[in-house]
C-alpha positions in Angstrom: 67.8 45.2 -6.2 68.9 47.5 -2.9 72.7 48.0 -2.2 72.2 45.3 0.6 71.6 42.7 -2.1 73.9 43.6 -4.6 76.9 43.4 -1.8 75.6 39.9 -0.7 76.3 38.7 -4.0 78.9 40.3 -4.9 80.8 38.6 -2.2 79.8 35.1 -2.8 82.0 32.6 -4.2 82.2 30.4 -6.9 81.8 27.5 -5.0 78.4 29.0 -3.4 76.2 29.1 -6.5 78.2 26.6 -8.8 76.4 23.4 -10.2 78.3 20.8 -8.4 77.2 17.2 -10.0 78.6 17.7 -13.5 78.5 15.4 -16.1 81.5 15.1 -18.0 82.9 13.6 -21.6 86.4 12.5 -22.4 88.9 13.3 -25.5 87.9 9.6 -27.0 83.7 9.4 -26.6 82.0 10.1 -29.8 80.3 13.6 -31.3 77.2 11.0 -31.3 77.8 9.7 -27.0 78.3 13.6 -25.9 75.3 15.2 -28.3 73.0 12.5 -26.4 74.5 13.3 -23.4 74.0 17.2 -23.8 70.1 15.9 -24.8 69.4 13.5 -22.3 70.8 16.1 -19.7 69.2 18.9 -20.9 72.2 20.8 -21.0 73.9 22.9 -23.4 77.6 22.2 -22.6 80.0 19.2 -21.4 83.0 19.5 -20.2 85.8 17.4 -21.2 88.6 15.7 -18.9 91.8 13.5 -19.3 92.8 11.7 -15.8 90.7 14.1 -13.7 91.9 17.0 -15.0 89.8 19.4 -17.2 91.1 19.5 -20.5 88.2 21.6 -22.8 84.4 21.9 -23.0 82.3 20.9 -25.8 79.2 23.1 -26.5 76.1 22.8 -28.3 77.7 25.4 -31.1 81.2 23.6 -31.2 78.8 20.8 -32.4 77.0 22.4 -34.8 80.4 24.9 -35.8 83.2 22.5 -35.6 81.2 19.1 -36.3 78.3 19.1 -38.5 79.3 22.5 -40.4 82.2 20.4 -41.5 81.2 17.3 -42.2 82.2 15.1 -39.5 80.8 11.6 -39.0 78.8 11.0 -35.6 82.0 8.6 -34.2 84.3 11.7 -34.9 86.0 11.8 -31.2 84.7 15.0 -29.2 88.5 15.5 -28.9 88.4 16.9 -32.2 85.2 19.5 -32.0 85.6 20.6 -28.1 87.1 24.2 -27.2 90.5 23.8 -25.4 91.1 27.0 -24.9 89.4 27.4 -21.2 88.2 30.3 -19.1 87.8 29.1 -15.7 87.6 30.6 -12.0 88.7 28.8 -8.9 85.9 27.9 -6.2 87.0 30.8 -3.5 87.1 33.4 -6.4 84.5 35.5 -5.9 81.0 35.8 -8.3 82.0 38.8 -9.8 85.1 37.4 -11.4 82.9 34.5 -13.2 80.5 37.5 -13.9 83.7 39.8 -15.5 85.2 36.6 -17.2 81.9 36.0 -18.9 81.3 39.1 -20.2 85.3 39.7 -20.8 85.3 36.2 -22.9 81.7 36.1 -24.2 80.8 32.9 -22.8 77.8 31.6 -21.2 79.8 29.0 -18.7 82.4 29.1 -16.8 84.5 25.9 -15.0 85.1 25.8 -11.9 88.4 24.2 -11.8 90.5 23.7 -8.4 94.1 23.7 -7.8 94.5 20.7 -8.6 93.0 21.0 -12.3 90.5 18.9 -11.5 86.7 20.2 -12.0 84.7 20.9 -9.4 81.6 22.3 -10.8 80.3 24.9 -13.3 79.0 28.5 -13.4 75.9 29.0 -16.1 74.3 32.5 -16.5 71.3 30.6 -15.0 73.2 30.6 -11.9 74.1 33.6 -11.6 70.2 34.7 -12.4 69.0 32.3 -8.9 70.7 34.5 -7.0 69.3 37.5 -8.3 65.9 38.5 -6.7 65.2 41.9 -8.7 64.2 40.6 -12.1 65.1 43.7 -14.0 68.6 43.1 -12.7 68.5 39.5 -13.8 67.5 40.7 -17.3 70.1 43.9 -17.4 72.8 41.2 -16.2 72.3 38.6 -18.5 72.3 41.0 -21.6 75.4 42.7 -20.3 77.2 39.1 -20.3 75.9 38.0 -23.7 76.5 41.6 -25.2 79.8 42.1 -23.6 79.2 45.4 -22.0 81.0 45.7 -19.3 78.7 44.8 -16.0 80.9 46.8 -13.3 80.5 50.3 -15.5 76.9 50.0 -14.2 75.4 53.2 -12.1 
């Protein structure tokens, strides 16, 4: 990837490469409605909100970790599985701060959350990888967010 492309994106906003149509859970639907919802969608992640707000994210491994690892029953209320504590960017930030937070946090999504609170899309790894052209880069990038080196040390 030339130095052209790497300062298009690095000036692109959230809001420029975010998923937009997201589908989202609240506190009181089942483990059983949001694990269908995760397969039916093909996705690996819900997010969870209370009166338009964003109020956690329920992965795939909170699922497995915080559900089935511990017993609970396929009614047990995503409420009590989903991650609360949330890492999120705004949609004017720009790329590289989802890119940091990622790496920073060791997560594979990041919310997109505006002002407000409310959601207004998500950020995958996947992306982030779109936007890339060069796939070495895509490749160097997406191990330096899962392995948590840090991506702006980079020569």
């Amino acid at each position: 990837m030339g130095e052209a492309d790497k300062t298009a994106i690095s000036r692109m906003r959230c809001r420029d490469i975010m998923t937009k149509s997201v589908r989202t859970a609240t506190r009181e639907m089942s483990l059983c409605e949001v694990a269908a919802m995760m397969r039916d969608g093909d996705m690996g992640a819900v997010p969870v909100i209370d009166g338009g707000k964003l109020i956690g994210i329920v992965t795939d491994r909170d699922i497995v970790v915080r559900a089935v690892a511990e017993s609970k029953t396929a009614d047990t209320p995503i409420g009590e599985v989903m991650t609360a504590e949330l890492f999120t960017v705004a949609p004017d930030d720009f790329v590289f701060e989802a890119i940091r937070l990622m790496g920073d946090k060791q997560v594979r999504r990041i919310p997109v959350v505006s002002e407000d609170g409310s959601l207004a899309g998500i950020i995958a790894m996947a992306d982030i990888a779109l936007e890339m052209e060069d796939e070495k880069e895509i490749a160097e990038t997406l191990e330096e967010i899962s392995s948590g080196a840090a991506f702006w040390g980079k020569k």
